[in-house]
PAFI-578645 format. One record per residue (C-alpha): x, y, z; residue in three letters. Coordinates in steps of 0.2 Angstrom, whole numbers, padded with zeros to 4 digits, always signed. Each point is the difference from the previous one (the first is absolute). Example, Ala and Ser with C-alpha at 12.3 -4.5 7.8 and 13.67 -1.06 7.14 Angstrom:
% residues 2
+0062-0022+0039ALA
+0006+0017-0003SER
//
This chain:
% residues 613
+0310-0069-0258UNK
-0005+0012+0014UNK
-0004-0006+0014UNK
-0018+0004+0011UNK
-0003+0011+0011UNK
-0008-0005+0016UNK
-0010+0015+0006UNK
-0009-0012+0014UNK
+0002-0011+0011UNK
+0000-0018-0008UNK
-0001-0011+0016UNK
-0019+0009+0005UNK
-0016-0009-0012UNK
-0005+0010-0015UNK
-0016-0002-0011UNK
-0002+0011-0015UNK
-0012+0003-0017UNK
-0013-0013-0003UNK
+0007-0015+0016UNK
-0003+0014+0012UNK
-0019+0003-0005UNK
-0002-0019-0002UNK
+0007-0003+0018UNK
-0013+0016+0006UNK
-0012-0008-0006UNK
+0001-0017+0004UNK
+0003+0009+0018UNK
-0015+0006-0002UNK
-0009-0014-0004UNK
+0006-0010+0012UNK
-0005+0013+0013UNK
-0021-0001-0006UNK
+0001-0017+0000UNK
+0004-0003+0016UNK
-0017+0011+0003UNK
-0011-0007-0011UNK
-0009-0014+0009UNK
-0004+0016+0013UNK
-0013+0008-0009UNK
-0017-0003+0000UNK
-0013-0008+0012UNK
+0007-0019-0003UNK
+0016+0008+0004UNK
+0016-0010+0009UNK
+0007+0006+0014UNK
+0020-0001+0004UNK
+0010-0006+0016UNK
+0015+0012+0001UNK
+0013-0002+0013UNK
+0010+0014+0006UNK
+0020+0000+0005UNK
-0006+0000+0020UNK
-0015-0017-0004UNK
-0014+0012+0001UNK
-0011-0008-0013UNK
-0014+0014-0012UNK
-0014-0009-0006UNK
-0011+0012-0012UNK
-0002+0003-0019UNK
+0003+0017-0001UNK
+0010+0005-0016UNK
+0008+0012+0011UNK
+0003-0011+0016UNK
+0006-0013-0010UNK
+0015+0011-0011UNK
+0005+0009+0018UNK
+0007-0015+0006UNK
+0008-0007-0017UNK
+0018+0004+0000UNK
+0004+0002-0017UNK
+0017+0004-0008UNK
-0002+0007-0020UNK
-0002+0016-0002UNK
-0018-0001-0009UNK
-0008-0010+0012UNK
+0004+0011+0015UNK
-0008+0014-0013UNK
-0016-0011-0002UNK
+0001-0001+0021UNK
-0002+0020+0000UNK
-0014-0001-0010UNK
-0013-0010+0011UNK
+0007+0011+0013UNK
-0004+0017-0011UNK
-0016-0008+0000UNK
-0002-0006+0018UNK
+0005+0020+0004UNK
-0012+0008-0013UNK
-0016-0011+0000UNK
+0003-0014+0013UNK
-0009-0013-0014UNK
+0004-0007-0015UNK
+0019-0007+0006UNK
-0001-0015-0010UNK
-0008+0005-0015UNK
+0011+0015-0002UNK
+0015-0014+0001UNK
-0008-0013-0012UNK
-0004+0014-0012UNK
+0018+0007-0001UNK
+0008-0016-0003UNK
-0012-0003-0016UNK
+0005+0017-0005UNK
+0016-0007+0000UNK
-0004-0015-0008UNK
-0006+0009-0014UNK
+0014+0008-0004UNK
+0012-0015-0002UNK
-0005-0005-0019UNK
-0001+0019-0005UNK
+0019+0003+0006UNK
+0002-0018-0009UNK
-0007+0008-0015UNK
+0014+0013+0000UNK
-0014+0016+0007UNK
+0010+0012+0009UNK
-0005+0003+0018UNK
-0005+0020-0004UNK
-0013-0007-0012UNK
-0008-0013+0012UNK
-0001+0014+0015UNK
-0007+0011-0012UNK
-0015-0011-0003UNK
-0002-0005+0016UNK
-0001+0019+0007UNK
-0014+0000-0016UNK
-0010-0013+0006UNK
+0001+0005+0019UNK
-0008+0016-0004UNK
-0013-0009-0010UNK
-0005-0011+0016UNK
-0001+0014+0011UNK
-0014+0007-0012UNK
-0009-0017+0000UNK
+0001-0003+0017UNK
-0007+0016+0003UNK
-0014-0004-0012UNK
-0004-0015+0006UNK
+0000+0006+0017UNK
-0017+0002+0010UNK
-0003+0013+0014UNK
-0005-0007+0019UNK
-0009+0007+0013UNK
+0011-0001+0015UNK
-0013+0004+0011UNK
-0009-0017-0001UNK
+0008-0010+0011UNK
-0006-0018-0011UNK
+0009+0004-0015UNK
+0014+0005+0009UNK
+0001-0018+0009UNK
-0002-0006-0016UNK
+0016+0008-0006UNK
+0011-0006+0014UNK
-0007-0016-0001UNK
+0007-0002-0018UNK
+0016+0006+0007UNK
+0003-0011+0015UNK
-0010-0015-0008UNK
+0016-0008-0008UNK
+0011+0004+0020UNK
+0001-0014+0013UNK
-0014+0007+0010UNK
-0014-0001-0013UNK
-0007-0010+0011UNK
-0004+0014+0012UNK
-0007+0010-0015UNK
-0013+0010+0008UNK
+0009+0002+0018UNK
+0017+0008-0010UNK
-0008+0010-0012UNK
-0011+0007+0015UNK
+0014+0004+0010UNK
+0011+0007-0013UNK
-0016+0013-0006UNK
-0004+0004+0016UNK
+0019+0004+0003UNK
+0002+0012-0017UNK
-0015+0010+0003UNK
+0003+0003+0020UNK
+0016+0005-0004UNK
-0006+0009-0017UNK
+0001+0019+0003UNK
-0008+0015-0011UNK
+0006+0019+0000UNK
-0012+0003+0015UNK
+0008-0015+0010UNK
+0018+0008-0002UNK
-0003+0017+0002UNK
-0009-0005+0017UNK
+0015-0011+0005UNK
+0012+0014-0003UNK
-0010+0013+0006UNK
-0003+0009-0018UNK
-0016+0009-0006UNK
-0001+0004-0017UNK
-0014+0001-0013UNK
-0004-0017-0009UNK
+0009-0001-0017UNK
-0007+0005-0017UNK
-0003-0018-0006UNK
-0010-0007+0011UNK
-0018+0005-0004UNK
-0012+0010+0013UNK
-0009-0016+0002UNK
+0014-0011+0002UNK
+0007+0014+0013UNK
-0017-0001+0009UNK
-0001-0020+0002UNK
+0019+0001+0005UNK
-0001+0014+0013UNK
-0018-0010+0007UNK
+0009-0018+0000UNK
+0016+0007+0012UNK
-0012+0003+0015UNK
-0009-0016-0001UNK
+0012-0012+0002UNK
-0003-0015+0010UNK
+0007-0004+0019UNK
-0003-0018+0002UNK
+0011-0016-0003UNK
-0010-0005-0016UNK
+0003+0019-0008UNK
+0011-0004-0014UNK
-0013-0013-0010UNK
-0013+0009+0005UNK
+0007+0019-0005UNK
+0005-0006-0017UNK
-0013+0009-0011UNK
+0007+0016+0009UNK
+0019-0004-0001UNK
+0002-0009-0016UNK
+0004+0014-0012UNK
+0006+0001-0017UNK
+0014+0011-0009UNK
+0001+0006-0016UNK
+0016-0002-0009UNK
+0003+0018+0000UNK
-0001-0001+0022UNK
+0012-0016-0005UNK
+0014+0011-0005UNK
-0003+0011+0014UNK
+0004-0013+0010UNK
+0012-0009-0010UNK
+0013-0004+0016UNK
-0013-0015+0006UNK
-0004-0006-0021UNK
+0011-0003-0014UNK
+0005+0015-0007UNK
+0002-0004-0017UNK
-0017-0007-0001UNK
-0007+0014+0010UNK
+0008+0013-0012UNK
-0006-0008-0018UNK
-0018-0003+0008UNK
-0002+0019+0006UNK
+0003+0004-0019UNK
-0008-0014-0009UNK
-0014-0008+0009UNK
-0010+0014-0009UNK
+0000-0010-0013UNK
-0011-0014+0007UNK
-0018+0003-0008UNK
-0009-0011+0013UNK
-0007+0010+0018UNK
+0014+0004+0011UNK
+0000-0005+0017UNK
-0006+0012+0016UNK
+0014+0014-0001UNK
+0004+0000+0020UNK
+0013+0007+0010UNK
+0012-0013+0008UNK
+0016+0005+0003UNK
+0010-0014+0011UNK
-0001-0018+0004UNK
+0015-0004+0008UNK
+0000-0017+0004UNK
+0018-0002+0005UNK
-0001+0010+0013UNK
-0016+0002+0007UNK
-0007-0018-0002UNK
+0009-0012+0012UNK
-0002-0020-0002UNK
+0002-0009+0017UNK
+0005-0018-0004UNK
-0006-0011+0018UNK
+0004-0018-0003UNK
-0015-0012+0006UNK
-0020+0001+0000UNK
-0009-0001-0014UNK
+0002+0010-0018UNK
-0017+0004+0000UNK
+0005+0012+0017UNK
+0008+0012-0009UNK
-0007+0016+0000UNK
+0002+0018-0006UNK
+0002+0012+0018UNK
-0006+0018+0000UNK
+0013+0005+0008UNK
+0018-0005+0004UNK
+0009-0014+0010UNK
+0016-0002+0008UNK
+0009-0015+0005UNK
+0003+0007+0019UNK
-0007+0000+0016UNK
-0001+0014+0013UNK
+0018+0003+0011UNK
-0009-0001+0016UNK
-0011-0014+0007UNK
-0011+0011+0007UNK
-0005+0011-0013UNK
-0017-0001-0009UNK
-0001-0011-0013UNK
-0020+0004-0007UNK
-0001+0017-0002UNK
-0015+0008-0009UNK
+0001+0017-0012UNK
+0016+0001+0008UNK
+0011+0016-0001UNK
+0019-0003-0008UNK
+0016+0008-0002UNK
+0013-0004-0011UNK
+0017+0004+0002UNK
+0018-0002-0007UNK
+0010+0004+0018UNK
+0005-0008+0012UNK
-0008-0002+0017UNK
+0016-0003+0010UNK
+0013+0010+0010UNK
+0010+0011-0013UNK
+0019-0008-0001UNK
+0012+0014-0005UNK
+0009-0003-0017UNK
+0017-0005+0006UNK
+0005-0009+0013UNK
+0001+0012+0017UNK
+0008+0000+0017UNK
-0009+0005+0016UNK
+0010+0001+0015UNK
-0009+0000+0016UNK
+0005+0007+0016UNK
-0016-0002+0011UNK
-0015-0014+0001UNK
-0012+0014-0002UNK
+0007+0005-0016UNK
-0001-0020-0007UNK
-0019+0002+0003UNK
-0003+0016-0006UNK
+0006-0007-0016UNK
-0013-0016+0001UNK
-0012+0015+0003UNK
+0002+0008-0013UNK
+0002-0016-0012UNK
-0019-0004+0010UNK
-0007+0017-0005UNK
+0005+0003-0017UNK
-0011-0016-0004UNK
-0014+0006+0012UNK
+0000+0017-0011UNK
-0001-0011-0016UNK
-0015-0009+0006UNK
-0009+0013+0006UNK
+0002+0009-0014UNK
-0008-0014-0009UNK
-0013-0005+0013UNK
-0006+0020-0002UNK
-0008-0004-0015UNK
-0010-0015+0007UNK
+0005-0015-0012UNK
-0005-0015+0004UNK
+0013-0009-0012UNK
+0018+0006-0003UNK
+0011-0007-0017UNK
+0017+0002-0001UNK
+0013-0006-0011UNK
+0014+0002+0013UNK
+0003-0006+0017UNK
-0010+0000+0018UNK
+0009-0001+0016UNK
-0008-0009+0018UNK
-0002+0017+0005UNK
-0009+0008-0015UNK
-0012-0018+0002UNK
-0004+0004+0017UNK
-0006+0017-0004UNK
-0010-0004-0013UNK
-0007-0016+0008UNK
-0005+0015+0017UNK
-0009+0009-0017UNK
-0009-0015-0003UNK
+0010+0003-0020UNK
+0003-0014-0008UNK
+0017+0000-0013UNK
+0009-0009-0012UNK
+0017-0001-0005UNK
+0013-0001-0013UNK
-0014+0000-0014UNK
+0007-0001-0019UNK
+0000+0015-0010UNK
-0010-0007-0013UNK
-0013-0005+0013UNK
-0003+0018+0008UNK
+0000+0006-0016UNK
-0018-0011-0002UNK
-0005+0004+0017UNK
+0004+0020-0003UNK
-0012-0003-0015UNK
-0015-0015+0006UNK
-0003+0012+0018UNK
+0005+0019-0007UNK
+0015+0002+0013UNK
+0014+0010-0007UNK
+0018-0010+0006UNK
+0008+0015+0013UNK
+0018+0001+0001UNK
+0002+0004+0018UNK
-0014+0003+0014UNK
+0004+0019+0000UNK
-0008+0001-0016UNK
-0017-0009+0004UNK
-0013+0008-0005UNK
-0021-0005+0003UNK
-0001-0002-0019UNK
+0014-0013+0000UNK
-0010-0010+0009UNK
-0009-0014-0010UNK
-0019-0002+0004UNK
-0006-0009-0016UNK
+0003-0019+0009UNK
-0016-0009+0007UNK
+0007-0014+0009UNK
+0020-0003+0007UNK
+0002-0018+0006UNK
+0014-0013+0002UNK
-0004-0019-0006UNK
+0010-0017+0001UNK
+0003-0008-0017UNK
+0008-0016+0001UNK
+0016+0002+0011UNK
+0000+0018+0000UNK
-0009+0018+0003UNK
-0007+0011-0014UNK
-0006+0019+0005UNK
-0014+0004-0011UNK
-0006+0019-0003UNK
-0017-0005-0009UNK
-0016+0009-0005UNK
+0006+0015-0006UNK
-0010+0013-0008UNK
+0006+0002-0018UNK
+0016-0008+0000UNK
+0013+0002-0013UNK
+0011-0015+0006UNK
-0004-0018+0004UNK
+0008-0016+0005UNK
-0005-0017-0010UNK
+0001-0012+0013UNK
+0003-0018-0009UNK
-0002-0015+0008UNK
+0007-0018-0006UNK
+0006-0018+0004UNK
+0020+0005-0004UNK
+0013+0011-0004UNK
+0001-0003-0018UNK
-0018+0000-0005UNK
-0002+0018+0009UNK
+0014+0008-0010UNK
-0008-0008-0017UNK
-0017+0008+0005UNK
+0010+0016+0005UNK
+0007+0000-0016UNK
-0017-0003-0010UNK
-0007+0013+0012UNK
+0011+0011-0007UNK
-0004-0003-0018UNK
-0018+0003+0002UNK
+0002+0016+0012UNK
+0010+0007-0016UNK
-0014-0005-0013UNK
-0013+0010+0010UNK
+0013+0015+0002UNK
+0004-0001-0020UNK
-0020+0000-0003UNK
-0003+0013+0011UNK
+0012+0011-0010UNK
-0004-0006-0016UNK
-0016-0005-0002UNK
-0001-0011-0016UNK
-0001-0018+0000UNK
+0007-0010-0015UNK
-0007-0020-0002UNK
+0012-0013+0010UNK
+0004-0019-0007UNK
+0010+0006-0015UNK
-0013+0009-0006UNK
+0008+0016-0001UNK
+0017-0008-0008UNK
-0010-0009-0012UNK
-0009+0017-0007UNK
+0018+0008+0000UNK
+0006-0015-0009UNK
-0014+0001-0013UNK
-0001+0019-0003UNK
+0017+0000-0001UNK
+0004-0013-0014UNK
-0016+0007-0010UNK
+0011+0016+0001UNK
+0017-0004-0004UNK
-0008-0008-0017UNK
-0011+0017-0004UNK
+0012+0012+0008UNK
+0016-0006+0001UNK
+0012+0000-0014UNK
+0018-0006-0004UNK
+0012-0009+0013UNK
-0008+0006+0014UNK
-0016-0011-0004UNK
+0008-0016+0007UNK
+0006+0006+0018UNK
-0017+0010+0000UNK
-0009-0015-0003UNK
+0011-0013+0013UNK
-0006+0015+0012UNK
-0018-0006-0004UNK
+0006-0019+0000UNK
+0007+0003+0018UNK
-0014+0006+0007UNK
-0010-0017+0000UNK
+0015-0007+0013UNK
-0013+0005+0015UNK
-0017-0010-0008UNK
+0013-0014-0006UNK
+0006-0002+0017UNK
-0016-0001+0008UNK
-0009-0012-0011UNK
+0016-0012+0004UNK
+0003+0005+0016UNK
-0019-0004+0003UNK
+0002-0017-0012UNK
-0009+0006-0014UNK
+0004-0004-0019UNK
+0012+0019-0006UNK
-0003-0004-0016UNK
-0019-0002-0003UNK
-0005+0013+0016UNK
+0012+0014-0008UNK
-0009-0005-0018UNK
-0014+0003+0007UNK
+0001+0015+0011UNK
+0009+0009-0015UNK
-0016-0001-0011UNK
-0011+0007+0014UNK
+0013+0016+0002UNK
+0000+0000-0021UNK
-0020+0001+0000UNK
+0003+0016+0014UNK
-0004-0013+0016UNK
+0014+0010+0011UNK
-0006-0005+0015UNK
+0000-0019-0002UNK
+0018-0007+0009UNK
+0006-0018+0007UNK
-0009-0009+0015UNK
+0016-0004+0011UNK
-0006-0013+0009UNK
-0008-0012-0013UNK
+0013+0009-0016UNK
-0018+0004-0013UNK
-0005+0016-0008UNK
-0013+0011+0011UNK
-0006+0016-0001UNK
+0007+0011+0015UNK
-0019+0014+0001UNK
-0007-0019+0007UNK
+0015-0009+0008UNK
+0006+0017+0011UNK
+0016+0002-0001UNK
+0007+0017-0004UNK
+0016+0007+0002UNK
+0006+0020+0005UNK
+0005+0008-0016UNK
+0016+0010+0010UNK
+0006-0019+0003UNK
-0001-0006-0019UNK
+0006+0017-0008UNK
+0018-0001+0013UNK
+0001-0021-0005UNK
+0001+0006-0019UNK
+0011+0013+0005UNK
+0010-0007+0009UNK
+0003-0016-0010UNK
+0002+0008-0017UNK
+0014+0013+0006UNK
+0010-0013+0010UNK
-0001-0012-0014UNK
+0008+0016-0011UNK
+0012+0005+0013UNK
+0009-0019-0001UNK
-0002+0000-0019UNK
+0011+0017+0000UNK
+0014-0009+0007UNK
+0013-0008-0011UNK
+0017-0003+0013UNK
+0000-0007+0015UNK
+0016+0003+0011UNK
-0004-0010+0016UNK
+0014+0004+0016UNK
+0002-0017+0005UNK
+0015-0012-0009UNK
-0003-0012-0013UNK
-0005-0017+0008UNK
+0015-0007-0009UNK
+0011+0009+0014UNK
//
């Protein structure tokens, strides 16, 4: 008898054929489970401690998996996808995990049944394109401009976070945030100096409103709530794509060549072309106070205080400089020897140390600042100067942070003082002023004329519950950016799933035929993982509430989903809660072709030893 051959190596694991997708799936599984009491408004939250004995309090699908080490292969797959998420729409974390592990789930008995993989994937790709369609038809236009429904939207969106509690406070500051830092082809072009004429597809009318709303723009310390009808803009999905770097691509892409299809009257075609809320929105986290202190700045804020005692600290419509030099004596680049013979030649060299740094300021104190930012160093000397100027400065600012002063004041950062032009200097700041908050001193550059920057500032009783609200802060700063860019709606509480399940499994019996019929309908089966959950999550009865709820969708009720805090059927036009459509078509997305990507896999070849050894 001839003997094997041994092509790898035996001592590492192996899984192959059917044990391998059992053990993805079970992975996978495992993964959603630990998720599942997270979603909904009755949600749980979870206590994870970290190697060093930091302690995360949140349930945040995303939050929670971050911090899960996990060693199979799958699950760390299942991690990347809350993150995908996290990166692409910023809400939806949990769901998108739930909904891939019943994908998964699925699957089992049809492998069981001997259905090869290609045929599964092949009905799943099916019945992902058929719910983009439906979600698309069951969609419904909103008016971005009225600031009500908006609150509404974010409302549903951070009602089931830690700080629904703080309802109307957070979803004020997070669309006061989106729309100050919200900019339009007329903001950019203004920012970067650009004048061009406005693009084709925005209407004369809309040019007309656009180009009358950019000069009246508010200067006091209330601007953002009360400026809302004039920033809150909508995009169509066509201006999506254009600015597909800030939305989901995918999503963007398939809208700009299918939303035609909707029937019902599309929302106000507007330009916006950037929300960057990574960048240009700030949260300041303060321990102490109260929660309800929090507040939205026009402006920015800096944890630093001036480098002199004696410079201003109030300063009104005050003129700044940014700059990314140093205003110190230049060192030479290597290290250098001076030999000196005479005493005079030992001053002359203090001298000339002296005047390089008087020629700096002066230079500086020609264009009659009252403020001066820079990112590097300021010597005693260049202090004293300055303080003789009555100029006040700060020092060693973040990049980041002069980034969002450069943009809340209309200062350009300079790279040295030789360069300093009058137009570098920012003018757009109403008041400079330095406060004490708590144990230490905040600068703030508030009432800015048109800012598009801002600070959150967020006050709380600890450490732990301020990072929760940051990170529901978050959340509902993405929704309002996703709605802005995509301005459909889809109904909330399982509603939208429990359509998709519905139309679906009315399809895979009419339109479906062979093999694929099965894996086309568990597609439609999965789907009702998301109102299942909240009806128990919620302590509702699943069986009779999902009865129920599928009759209304059968009789064309597509809007009637699951109350999450008492787990009945209720219809979502009177209960309010609505869902972006950008965030439900990336779940699906994202679920379906994670839950094919482990299916497709049939060896498992892991590095480490067998345990055995």
């Amino acid at each position: 008898m001839q003997s094997p051959v041994i092509v790898l190596n035996t001592s590492k694991q192996r899984e192959t054929g059917h044990r391998a997708q059992m053990s993805n799936i079970a992975a996978g599984k495992t993964v959603a489970d630990v998720v599942r009491t997270c979603l909904g408004p009755r949600a749980m939250l979870k206590m994870l401690l970290d190697p060093m004995g930091g302690i995360t309090l949140t349930n945040d699908g995303f939050a929670i998996l971050r911090e899960c080490e996990v060693a199979h292969p799958a699950a760390k797959s299942m991690i990347e996808l809350s993150r995908t998420q996290d990166d692409e729409v910023g809400d939806g974390t949990t769901s998108v995990i739930i909904l891939a592990g019943e994908m998964l789930a699925i699957s089992a008995p049809f492998l069981e049944r001997k259905i090869h993989p290609v045929v599964i994937l092949r009905a799943f790709q099916k019945a992902l394109e058929d719910a983009q369609v439906i979600l698309r038809e069951i969609a419904v236009p909103v008016d971005t401009a009225d600031r009500e429904k908006m609150l509404g939207l974010i409302k549903s969106a951070i009602g089931t976070k830690f700080v629904s509690r703080w309802n109307d406070l957070m979803c004020d500051l997070a669309l006061s945030a989106v729309q100050t830092v919200m900019c339009r082809s007329a903001d950019l072009d203004a920012l970067h100096g650009v004048t061009q004429d406005t693009p084709a597809s925005i209407t004369a009318t809309a040019a007309t409103a656009a180009s009358g709303e950019a000069g009246d723009k508010p200067t006091s310390g209330g601007s953002t709530a009360d400026n809302a009808a004039t920033s809150s803009v909508a995009a169509s999905a066509t201006d999506a794509t254009a600015a597909s770097d800030l939305g989901p691509a995918s999503v963007t892409e398939a809208l700009a060549t299918d939303i035609g299809s909707i029937t019902k009257s599309a929302a106000p075609d507007v330009d916006v072309r950037e929300v960057d809320i990574k960048r240009f929105v700030r949260v300041e986290k303060v321990p102490g106070g109260e929660i309800e202190e929090s507040r939205v700045l026009d402006g920015v804020m800096i944890n630093k205080d001036v480098v002199h005692p004696k410079m201003r600290r109030h300063i009104e419509n005050p003129r700044i400089i940014l700059l990314d030099c140093p205003l110190e004596y230049k060192k030479g680049e290597s290290q250098t020897n001076i030999e000196i013979t005479r005493e005079s030649d030992w001053s002359r060299v203090l001298e000339i140390e002296e005047e390089q740094i008087r020629a700096m300021c002066e230079k500086i104190a020609a264009f009659k600042p009252d403020l001066v930012i820079t990112e590097k160093g300021v010597s005693d000397l260049a202090q004293h100067y300055l303080v003789k100027e009555n100029i006040t400065a700060l020092r060693r600012m973040r990049k980041t942070d002069n980034n969002r002063i450069a943009r809340a004041t209309g200062a350009r950062i300079v790279t040295s003082v030789d360069e300093l032009k009058e137009q570098d200097v920012g003018t757009a700041c109403g008041l400079f002023s330095v406060e004490k908050i708590g144990d230490e001193y905040f600068s703030f550059l508030t009432k800015c004329k048109n800012p598009k920057a801002c600070t959150i500032l967020l006050r709380g009783p600890g450490k732990d519950t301020l990072n929760e609200i940051d990170r529901n802060l978050q959340d509902a700063m993405c929704v309002a950016r996703n709605v802005l860019f995509n301005p459909y709606l889809c109904p909330g509480g399982g509603a939208t799933e429990m359509a998709l399940s519905v139309k679906l499994a009315q399809r895979a019996k009419s339109d479906i035929d062979g093999i694929e019929q099965w894996p086309y309908g568990g597609v439609a089966e999965a789907m009702e993982v998301i109102p299942r959950t909240l009806i128990q999550n919620g302590g509702g009865n699943a069986i009779r509430t999902l009865t129920e709820l599928r009759a209304k969708h059968a009789a064309g009720l597509t809007t009637w989903g699951v109350d999450g805090e008492k787990g009945v059927p209720v219809d979502m036009n009177e209960y309010g809660v609505w869902e972006p459509l950008a965030v439900k078509l990336q779940t699906i997305k994202t679920a379906i072709d994670s839950a094919s990507l482990l299916l497709r896999v049939d060896d498992i070849v892991s590095g480490t030893a067998k345990k055995s050894e």
